[in-house]
mmJSON file of the N, C-alpha and C atoms, coordinates in Angstrom:
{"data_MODEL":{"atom_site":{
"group_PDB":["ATOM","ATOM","ATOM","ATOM","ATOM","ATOM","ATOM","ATOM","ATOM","ATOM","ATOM","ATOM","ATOM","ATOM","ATOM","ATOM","ATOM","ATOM","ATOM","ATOM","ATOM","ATOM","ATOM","ATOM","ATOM","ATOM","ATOM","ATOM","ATOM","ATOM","ATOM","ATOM","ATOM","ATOM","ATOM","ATOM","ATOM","ATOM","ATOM","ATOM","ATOM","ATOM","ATOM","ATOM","ATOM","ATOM","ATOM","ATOM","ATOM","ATOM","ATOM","ATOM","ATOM","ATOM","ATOM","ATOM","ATOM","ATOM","ATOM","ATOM","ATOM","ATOM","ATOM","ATOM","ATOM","ATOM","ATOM","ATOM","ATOM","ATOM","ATOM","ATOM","ATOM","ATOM","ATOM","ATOM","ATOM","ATOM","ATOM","ATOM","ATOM","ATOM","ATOM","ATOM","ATOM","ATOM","ATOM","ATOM","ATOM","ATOM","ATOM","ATOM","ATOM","ATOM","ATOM","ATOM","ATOM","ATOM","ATOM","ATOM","ATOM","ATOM","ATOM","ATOM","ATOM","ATOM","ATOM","ATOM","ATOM","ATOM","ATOM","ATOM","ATOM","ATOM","ATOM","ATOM","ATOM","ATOM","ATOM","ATOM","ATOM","ATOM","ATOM","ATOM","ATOM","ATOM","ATOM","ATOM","ATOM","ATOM","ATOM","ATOM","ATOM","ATOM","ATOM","ATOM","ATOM","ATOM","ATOM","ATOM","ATOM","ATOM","ATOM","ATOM","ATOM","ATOM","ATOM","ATOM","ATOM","ATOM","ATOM","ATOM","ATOM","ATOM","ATOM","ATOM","ATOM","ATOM","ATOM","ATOM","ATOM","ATOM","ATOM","ATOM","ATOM","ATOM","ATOM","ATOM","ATOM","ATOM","ATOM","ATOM","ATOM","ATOM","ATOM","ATOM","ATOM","ATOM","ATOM","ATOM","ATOM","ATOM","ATOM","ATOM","ATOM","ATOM","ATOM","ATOM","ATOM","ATOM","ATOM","ATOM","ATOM","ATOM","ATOM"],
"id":[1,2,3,4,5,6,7,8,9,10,11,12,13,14,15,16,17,18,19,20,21,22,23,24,25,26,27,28,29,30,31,32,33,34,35,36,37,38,39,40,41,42,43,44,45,46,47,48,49,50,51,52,53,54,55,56,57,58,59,60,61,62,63,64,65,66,67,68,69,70,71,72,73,74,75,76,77,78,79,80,81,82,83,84,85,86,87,88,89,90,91,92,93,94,95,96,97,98,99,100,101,102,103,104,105,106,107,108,109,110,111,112,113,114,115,116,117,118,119,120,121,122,123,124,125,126,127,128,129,130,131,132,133,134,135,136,137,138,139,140,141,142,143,144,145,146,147,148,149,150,151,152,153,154,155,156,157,158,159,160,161,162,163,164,165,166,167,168,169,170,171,172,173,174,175,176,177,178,179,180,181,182,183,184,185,186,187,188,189,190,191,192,193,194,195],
"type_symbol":["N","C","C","N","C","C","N","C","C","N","C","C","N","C","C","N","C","C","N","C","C","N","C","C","N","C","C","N","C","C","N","C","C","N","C","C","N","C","C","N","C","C","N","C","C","N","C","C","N","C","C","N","C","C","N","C","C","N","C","C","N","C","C","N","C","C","N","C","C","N","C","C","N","C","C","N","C","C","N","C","C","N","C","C","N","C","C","N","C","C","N","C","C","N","C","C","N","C","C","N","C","C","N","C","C","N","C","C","N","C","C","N","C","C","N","C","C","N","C","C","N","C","C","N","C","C","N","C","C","N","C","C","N","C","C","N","C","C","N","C","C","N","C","C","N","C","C","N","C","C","N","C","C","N","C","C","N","C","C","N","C","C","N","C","C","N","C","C","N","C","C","N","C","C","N","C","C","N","C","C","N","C","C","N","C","C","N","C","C","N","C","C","N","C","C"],
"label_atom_id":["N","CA","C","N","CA","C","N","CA","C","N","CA","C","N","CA","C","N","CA","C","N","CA","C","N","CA","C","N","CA","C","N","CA","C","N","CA","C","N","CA","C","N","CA","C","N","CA","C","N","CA","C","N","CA","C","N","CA","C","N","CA","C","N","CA","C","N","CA","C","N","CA","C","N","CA","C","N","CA","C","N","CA","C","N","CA","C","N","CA","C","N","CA","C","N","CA","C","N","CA","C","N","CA","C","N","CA","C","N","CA","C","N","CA","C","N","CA","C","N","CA","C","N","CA","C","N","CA","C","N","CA","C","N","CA","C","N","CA","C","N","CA","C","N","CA","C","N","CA","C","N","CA","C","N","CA","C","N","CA","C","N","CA","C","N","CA","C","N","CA","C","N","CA","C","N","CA","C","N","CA","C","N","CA","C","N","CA","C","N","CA","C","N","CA","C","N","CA","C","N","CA","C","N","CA","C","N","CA","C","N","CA","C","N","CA","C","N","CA","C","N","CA","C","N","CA","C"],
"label_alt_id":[null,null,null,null,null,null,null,null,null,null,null,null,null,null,null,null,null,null,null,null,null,null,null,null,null,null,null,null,null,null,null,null,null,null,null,null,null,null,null,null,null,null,null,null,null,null,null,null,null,null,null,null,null,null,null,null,null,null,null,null,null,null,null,null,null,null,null,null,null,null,null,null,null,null,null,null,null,null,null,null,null,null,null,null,null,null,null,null,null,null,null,null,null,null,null,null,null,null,null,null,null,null,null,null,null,null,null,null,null,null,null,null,null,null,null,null,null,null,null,null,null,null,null,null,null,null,null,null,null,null,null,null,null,null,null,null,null,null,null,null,null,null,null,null,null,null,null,null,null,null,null,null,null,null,null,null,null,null,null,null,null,null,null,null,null,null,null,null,null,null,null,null,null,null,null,null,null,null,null,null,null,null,null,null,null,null,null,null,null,null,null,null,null,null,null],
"label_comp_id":["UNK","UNK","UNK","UNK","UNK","UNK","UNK","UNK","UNK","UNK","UNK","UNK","UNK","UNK","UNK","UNK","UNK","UNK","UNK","UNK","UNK","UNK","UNK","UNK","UNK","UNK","UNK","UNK","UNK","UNK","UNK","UNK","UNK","UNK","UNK","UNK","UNK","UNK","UNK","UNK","UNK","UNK","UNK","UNK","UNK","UNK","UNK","UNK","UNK","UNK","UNK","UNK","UNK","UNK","UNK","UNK","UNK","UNK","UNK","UNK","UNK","UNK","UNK","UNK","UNK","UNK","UNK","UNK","UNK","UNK","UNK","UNK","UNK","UNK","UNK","UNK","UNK","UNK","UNK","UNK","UNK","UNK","UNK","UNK","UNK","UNK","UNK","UNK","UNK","UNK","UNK","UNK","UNK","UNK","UNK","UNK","UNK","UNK","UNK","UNK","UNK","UNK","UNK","UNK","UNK","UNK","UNK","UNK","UNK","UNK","UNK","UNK","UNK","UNK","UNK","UNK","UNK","UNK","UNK","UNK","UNK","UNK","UNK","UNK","UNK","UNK","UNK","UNK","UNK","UNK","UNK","UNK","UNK","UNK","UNK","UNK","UNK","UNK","UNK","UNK","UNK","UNK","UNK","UNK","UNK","UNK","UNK","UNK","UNK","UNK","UNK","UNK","UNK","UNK","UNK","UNK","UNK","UNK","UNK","UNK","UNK","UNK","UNK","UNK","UNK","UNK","UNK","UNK","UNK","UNK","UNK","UNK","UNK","UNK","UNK","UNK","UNK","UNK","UNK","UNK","UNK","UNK","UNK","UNK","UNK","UNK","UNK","UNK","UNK","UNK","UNK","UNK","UNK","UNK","UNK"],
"label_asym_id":["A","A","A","A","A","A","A","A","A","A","A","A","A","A","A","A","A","A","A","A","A","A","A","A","A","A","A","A","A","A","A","A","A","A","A","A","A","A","A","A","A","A","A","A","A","A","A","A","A","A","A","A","A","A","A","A","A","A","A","A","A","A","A","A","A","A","A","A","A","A","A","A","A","A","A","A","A","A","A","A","A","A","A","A","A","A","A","A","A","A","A","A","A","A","A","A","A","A","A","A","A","A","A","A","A","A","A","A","A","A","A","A","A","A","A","A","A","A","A","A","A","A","A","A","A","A","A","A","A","A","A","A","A","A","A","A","A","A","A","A","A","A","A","A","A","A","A","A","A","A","A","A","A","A","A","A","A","A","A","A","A","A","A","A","A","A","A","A","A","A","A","A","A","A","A","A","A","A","A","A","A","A","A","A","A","A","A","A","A","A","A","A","A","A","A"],
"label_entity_id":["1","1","1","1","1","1","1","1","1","1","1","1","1","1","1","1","1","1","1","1","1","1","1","1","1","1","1","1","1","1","1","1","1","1","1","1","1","1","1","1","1","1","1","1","1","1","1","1","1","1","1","1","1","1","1","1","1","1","1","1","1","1","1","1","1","1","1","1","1","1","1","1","1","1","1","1","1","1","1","1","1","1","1","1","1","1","1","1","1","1","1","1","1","1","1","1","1","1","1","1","1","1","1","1","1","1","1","1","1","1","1","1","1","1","1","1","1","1","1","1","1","1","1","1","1","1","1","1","1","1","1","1","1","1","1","1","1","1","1","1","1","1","1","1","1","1","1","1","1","1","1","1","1","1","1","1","1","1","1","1","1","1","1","1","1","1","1","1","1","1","1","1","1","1","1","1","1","1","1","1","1","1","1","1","1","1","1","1","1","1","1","1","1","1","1"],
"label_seq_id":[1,1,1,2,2,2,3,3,3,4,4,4,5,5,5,6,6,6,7,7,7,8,8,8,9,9,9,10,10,10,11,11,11,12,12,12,13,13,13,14,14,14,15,15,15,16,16,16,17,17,17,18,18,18,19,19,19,20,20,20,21,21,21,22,22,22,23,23,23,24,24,24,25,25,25,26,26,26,27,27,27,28,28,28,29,29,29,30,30,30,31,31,31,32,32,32,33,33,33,34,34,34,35,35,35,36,36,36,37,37,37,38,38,38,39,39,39,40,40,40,41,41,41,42,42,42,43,43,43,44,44,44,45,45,45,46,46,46,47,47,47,48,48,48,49,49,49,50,50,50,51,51,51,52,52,52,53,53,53,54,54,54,55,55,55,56,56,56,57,57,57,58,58,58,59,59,59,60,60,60,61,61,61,62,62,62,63,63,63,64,64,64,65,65,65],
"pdbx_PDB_ins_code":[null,null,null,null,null,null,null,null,null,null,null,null,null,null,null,null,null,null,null,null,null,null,null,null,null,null,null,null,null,null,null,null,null,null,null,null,null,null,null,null,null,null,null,null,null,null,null,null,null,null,null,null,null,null,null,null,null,null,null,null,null,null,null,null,null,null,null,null,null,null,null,null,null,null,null,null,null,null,null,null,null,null,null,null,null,null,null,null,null,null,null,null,null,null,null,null,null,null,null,null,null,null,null,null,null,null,null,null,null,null,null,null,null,null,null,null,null,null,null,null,null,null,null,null,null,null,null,null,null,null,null,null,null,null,null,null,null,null,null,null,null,null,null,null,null,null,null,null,null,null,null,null,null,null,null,null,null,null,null,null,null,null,null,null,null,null,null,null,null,null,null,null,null,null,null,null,null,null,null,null,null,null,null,null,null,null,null,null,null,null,null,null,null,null,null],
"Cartn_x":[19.854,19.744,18.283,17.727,16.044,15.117,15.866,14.848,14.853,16.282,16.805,16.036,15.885,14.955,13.777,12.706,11.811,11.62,12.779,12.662,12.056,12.846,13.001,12.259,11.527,10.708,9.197,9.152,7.965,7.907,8.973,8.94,9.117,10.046,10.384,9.782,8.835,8.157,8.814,9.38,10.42,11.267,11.584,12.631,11.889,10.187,9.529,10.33,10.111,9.963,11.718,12.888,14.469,14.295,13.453,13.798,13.001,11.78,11.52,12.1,12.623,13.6,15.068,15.477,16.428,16.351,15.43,14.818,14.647,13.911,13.981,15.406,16.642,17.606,17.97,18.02,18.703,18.296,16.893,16.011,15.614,15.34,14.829,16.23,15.888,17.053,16.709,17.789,17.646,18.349,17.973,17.826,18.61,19.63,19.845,19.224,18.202,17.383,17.574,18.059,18.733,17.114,16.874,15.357,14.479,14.92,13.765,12.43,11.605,10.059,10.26,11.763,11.761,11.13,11.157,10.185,11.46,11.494,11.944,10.806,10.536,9.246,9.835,8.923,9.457,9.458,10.39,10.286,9.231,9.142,7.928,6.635,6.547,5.181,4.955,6.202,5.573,5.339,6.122,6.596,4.914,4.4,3.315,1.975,2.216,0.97,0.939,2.157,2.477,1.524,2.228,1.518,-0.251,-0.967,-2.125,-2.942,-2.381,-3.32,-2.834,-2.169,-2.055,-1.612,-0.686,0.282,1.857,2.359,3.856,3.959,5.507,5.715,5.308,4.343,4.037,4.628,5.532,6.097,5.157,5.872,4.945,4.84,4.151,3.975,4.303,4.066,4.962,5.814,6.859,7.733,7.508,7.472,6.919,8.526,8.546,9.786,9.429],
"Cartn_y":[-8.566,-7.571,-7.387,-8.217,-8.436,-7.677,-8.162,-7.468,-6.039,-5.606,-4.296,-3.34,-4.016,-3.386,-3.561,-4.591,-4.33,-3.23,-3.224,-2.092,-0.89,-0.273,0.794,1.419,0.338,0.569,0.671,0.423,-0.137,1.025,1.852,2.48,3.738,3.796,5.833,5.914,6.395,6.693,7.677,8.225,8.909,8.217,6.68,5.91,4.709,4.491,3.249,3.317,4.491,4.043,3.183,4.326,3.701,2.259,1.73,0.451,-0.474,-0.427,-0.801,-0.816,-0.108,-0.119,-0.906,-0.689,-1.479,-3.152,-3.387,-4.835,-5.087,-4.793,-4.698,-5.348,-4.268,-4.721,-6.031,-5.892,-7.101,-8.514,-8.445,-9.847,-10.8,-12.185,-12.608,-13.183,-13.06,-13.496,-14.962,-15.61,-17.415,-17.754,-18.505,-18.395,-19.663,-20.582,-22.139,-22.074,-22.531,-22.932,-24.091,-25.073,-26.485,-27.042,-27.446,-28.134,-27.567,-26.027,-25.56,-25.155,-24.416,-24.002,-22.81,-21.684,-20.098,-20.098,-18.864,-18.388,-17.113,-16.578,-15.379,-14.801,-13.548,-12.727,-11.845,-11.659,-10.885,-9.543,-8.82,-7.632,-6.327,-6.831,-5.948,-5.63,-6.93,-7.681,-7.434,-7.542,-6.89,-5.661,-4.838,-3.017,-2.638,-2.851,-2.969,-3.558,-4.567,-4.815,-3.721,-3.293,-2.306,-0.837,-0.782,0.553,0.609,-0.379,-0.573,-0.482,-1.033,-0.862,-0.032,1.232,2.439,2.595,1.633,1.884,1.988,2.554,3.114,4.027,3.66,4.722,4.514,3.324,3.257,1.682,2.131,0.988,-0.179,-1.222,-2.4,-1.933,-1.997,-1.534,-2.672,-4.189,-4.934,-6.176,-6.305,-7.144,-9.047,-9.79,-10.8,-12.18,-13.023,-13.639,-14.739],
"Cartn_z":[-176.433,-177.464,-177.87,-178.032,-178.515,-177.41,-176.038,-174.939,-174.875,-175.201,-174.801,-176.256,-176.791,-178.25,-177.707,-177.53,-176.999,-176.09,-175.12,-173.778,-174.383,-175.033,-175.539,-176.672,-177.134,-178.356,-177.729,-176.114,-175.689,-175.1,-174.176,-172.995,-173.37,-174.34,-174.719,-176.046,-175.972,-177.642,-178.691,-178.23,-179.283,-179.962,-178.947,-179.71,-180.511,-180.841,-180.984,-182.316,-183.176,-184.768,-185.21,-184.109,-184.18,-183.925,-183.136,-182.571,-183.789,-184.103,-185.036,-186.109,-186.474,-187.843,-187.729,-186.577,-185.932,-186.15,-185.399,-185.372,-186.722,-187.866,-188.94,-189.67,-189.087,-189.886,-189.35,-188.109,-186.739,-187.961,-187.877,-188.345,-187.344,-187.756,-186.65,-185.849,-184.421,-183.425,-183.529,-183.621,-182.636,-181.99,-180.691,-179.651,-179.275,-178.975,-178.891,-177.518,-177.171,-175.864,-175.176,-175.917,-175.102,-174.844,-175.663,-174.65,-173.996,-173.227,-172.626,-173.007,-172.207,-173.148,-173.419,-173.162,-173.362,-175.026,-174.534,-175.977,-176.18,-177.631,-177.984,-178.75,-177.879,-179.345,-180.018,-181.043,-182.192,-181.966,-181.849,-181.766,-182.032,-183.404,-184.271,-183.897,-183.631,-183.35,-181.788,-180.92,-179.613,-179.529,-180.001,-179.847,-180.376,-181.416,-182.494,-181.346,-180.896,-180.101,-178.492,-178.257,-177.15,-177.714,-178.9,-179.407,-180.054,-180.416,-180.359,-179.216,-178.144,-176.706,-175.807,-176.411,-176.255,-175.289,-175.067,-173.705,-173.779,-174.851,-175.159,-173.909,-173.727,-172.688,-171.257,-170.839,-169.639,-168.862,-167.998,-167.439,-166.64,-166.679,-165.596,-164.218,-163.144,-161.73,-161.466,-161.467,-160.898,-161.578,-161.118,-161.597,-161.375,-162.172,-161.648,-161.841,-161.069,-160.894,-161.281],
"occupancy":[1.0,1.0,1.0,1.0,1.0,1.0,1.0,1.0,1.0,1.0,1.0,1.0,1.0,1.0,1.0,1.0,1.0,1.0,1.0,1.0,1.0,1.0,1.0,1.0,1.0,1.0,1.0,1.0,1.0,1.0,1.0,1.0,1.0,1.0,1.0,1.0,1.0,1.0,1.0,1.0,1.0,1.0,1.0,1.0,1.0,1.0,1.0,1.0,1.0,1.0,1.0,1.0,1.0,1.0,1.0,1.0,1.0,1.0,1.0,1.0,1.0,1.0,1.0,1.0,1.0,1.0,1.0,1.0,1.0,1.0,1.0,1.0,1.0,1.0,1.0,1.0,1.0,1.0,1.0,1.0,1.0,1.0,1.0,1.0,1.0,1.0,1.0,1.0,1.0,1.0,1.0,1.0,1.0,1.0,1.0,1.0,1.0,1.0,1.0,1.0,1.0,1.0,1.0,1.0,1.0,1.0,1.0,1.0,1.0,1.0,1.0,1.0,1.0,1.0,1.0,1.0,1.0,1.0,1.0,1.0,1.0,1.0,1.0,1.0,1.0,1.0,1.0,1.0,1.0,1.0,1.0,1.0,1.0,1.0,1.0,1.0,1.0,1.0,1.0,1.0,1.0,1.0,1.0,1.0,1.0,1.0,1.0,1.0,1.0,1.0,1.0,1.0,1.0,1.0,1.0,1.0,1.0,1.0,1.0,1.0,1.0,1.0,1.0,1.0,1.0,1.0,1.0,1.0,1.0,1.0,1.0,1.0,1.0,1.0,1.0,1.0,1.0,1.0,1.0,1.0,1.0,1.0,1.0,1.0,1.0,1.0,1.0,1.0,1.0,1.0,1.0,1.0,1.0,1.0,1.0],
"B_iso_or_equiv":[0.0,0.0,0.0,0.0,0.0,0.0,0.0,0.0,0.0,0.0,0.0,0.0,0.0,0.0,0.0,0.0,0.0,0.0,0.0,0.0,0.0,0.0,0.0,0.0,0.0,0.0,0.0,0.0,0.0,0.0,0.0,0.0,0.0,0.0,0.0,0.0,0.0,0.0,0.0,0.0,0.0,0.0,0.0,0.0,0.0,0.0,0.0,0.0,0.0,0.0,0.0,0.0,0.0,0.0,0.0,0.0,0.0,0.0,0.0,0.0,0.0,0.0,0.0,0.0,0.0,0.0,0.0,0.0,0.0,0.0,0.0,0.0,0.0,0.0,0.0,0.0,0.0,0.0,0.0,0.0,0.0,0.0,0.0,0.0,0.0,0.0,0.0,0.0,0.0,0.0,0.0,0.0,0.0,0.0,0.0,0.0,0.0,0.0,0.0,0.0,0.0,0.0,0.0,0.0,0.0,0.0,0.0,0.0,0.0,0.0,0.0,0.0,0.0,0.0,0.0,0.0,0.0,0.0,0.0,0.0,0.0,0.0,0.0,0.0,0.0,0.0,0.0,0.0,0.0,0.0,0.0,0.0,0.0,0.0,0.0,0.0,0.0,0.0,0.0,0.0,0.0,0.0,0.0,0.0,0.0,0.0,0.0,0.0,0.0,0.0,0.0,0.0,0.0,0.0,0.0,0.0,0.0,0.0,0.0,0.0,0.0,0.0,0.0,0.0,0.0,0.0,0.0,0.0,0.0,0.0,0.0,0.0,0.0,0.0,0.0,0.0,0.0,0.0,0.0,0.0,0.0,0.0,0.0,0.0,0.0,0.0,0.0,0.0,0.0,0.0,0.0,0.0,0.0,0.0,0.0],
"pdbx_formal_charge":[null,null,null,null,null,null,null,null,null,null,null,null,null,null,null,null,null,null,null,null,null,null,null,null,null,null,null,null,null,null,null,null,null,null,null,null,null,null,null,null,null,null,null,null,null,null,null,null,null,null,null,null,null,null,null,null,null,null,null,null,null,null,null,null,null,null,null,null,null,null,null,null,null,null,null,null,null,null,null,null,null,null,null,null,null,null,null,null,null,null,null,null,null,null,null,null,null,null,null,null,null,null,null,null,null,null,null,null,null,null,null,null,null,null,null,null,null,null,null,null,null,null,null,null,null,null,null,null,null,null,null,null,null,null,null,null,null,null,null,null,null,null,null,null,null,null,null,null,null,null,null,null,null,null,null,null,null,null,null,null,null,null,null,null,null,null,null,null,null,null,null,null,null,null,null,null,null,null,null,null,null,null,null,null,null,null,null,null,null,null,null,null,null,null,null],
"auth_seq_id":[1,1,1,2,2,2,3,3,3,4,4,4,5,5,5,6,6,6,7,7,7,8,8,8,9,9,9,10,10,10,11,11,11,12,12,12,13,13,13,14,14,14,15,15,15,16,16,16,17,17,17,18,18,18,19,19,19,20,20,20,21,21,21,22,22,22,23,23,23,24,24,24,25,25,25,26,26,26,27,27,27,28,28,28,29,29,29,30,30,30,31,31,31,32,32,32,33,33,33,34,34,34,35,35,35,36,36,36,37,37,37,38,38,38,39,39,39,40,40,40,41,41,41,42,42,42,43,43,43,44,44,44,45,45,45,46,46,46,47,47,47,48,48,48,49,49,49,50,50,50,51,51,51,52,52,52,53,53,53,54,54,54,55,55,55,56,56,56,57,57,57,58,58,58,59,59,59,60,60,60,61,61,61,62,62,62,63,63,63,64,64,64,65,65,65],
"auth_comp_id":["UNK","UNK","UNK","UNK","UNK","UNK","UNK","UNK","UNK","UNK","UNK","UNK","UNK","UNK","UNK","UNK","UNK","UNK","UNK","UNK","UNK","UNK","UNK","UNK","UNK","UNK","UNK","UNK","UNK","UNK","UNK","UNK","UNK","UNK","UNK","UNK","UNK","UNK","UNK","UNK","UNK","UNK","UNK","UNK","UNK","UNK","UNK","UNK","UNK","UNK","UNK","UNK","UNK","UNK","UNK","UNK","UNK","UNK","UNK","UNK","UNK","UNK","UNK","UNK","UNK","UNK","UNK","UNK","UNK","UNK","UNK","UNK","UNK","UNK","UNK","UNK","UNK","UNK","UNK","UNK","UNK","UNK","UNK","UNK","UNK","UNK","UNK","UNK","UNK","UNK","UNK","UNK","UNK","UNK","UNK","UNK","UNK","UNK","UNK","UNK","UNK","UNK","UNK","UNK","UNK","UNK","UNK","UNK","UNK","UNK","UNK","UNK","UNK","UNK","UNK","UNK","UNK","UNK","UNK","UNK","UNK","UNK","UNK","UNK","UNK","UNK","UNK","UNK","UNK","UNK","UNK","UNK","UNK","UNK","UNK","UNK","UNK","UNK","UNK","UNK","UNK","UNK","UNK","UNK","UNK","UNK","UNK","UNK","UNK","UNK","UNK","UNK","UNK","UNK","UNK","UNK","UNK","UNK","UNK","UNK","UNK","UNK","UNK","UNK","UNK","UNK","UNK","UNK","UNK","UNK","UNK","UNK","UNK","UNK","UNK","UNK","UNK","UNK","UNK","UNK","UNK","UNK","UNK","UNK","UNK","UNK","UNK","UNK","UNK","UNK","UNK","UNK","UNK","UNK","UNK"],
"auth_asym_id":["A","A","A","A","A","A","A","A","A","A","A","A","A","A","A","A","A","A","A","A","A","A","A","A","A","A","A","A","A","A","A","A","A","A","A","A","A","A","A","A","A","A","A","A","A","A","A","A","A","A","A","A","A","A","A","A","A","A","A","A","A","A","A","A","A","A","A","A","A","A","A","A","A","A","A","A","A","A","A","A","A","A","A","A","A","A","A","A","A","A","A","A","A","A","A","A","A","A","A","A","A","A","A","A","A","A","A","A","A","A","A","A","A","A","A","A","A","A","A","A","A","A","A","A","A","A","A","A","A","A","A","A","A","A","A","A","A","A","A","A","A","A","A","A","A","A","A","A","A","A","A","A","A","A","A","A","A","A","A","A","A","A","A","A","A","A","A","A","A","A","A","A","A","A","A","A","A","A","A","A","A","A","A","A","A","A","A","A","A","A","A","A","A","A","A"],
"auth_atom_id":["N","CA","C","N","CA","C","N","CA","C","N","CA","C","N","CA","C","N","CA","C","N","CA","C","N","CA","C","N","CA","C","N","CA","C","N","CA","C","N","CA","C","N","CA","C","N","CA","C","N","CA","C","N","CA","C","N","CA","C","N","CA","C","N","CA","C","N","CA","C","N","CA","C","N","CA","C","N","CA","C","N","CA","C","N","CA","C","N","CA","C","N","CA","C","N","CA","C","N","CA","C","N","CA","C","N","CA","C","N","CA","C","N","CA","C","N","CA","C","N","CA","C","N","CA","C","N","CA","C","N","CA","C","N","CA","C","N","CA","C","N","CA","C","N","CA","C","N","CA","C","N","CA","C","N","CA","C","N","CA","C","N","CA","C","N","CA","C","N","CA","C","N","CA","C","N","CA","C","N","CA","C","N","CA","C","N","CA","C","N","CA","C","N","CA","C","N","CA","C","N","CA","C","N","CA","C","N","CA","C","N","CA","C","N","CA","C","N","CA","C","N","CA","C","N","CA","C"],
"pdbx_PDB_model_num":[1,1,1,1,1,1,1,1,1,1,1,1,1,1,1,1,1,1,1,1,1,1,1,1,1,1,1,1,1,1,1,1,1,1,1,1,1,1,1,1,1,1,1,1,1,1,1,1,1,1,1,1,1,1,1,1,1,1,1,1,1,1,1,1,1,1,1,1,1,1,1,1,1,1,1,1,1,1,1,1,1,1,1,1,1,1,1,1,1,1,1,1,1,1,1,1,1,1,1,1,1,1,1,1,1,1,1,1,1,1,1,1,1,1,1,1,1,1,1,1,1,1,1,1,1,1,1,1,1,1,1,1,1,1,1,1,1,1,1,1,1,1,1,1,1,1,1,1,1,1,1,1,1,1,1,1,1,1,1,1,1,1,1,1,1,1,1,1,1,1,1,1,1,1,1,1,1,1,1,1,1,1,1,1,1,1,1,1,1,1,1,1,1,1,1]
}}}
């Protein structure tokens, strides 16, 4: 759910401000990770650093595994 908000808040700029406000209500996600090192980021705070370095709307060219 968190990613799929990120997606969309990152990639279609018509939808940043819905997703932000969204996330907003959501709050923060937690995550039961079992021990691992995953990380969950904050929505806000990514969509927000997406839209400062003025790259809303522009997809990754490569996918990394």
């Amino acid at each position: 759910m968190n990613g799929f908000i990120i997606a969309v808040g990152s990639f279609v700029p018509s939808l940043t401000d819905d997703a932000i406000n969204v996330s907003k209500k959501i709050g923060a996600v937690k995550v039961n990770k079992d021990g691992t090192a995953c990380k969950v980021p904050d929505a806000i705070v990514y969509i927000k650093k997406v839209k400062d370095k003025g790259a809303l709307g522009r997809k990754k060219k490569m996918a990394r595994c």
